[in-house]
C-alpha positions as CSV (number, residue, x, y, z in Angstrom):
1,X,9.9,-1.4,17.0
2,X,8.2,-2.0,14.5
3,X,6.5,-5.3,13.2
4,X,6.5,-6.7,10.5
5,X,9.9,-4.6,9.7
6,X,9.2,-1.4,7.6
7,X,12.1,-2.7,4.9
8,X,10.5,-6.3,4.5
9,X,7.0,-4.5,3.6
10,X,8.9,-2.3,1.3
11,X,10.6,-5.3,-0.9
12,X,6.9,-6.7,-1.0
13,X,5.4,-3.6,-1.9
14,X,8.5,-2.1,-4.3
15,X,7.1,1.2,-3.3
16,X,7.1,3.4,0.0
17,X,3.9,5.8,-1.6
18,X,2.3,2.3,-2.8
19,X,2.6,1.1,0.7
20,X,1.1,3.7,1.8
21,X,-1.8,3.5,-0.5
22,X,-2.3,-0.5,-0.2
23,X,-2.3,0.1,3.9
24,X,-4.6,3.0,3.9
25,X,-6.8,2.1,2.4
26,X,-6.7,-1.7,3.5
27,X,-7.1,-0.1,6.8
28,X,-10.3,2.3,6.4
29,X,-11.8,-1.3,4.9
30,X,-11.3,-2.2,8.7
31,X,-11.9,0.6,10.4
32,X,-15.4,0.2,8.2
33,X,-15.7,-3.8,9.0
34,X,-15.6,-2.9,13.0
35,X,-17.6,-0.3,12.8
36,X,-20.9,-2.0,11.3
37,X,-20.4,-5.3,13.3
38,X,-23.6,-4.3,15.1
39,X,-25.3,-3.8,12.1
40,X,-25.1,-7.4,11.0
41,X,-24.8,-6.3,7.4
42,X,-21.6,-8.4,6.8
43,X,-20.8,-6.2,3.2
44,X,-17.1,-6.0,4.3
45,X,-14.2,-8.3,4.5
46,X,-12.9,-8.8,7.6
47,X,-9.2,-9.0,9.0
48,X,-7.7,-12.1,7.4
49,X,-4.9,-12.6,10.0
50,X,-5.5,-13.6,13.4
51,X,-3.8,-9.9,15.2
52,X,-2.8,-9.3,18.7
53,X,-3.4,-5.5,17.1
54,X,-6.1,-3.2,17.9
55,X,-5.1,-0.6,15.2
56,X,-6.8,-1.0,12.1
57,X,-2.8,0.4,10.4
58,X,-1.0,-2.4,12.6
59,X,-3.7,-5.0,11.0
60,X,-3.3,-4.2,7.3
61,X,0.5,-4.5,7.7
62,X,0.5,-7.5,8.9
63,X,-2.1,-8.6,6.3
64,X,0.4,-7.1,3.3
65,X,3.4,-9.6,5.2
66,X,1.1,-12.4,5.2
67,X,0.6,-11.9,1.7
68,X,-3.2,-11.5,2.1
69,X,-2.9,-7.8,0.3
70,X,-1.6,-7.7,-2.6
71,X,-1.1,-4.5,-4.6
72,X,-1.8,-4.5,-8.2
73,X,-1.1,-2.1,-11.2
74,X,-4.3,-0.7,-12.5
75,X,-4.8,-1.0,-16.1
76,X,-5.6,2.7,-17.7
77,X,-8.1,2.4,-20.8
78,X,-6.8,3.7,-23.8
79,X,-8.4,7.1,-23.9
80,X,-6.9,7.8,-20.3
81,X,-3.4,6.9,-21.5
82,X,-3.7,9.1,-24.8
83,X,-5.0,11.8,-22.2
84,X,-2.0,10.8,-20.1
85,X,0.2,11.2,-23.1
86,X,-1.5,14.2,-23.8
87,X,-0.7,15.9,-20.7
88,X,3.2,15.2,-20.7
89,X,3.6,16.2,-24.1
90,X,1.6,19.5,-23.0
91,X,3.8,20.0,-19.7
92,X,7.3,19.7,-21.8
């Protein structure tokens, strides 16, 4: 079982492959924070919810249901979309 539930992260997310993307990556930031801890360089953010959770996965799910992650849709300049565009019109 799951937790947070799989469907309540989905309704927050509106995607399952931008889930996946947000919690990924979120995760590797953690994976990152732990593993320069000894370091003391502190460039990293660490968890922002207070986990029972050892896996870095588990952690930035429960950060996305705390609301802590957000995901955002990335502007594309407008010579990316025209190359976008570009692209489509090609592949039609």
């Amino acid at each position: 079982m799951m937790n947070p539930p799989i469907e309540h992260l989905l309704a927050l997310t509106r995607s399952k492959f931008r889930l996946v993307t947000v919690a990924s990556k979120r995760a590797r930031e953690i994976n990152a924070y732990f593993g320069q801890l000894g370091d003391g360089l502190g460039a990293l953010v660490p968890p922002q919810v207070t986990s029972l959770a050892r896996k870095p996965l588990s952690i930035a799910f429960e950060e996305i249901d705390a609301g802590k992650i957000v995901a955002i849709d990335r502007e594309l300049p407008e010579d990316e979309e025209t190359a976008a565009d570009d692209t489509d019109d090609a592949a039609n």
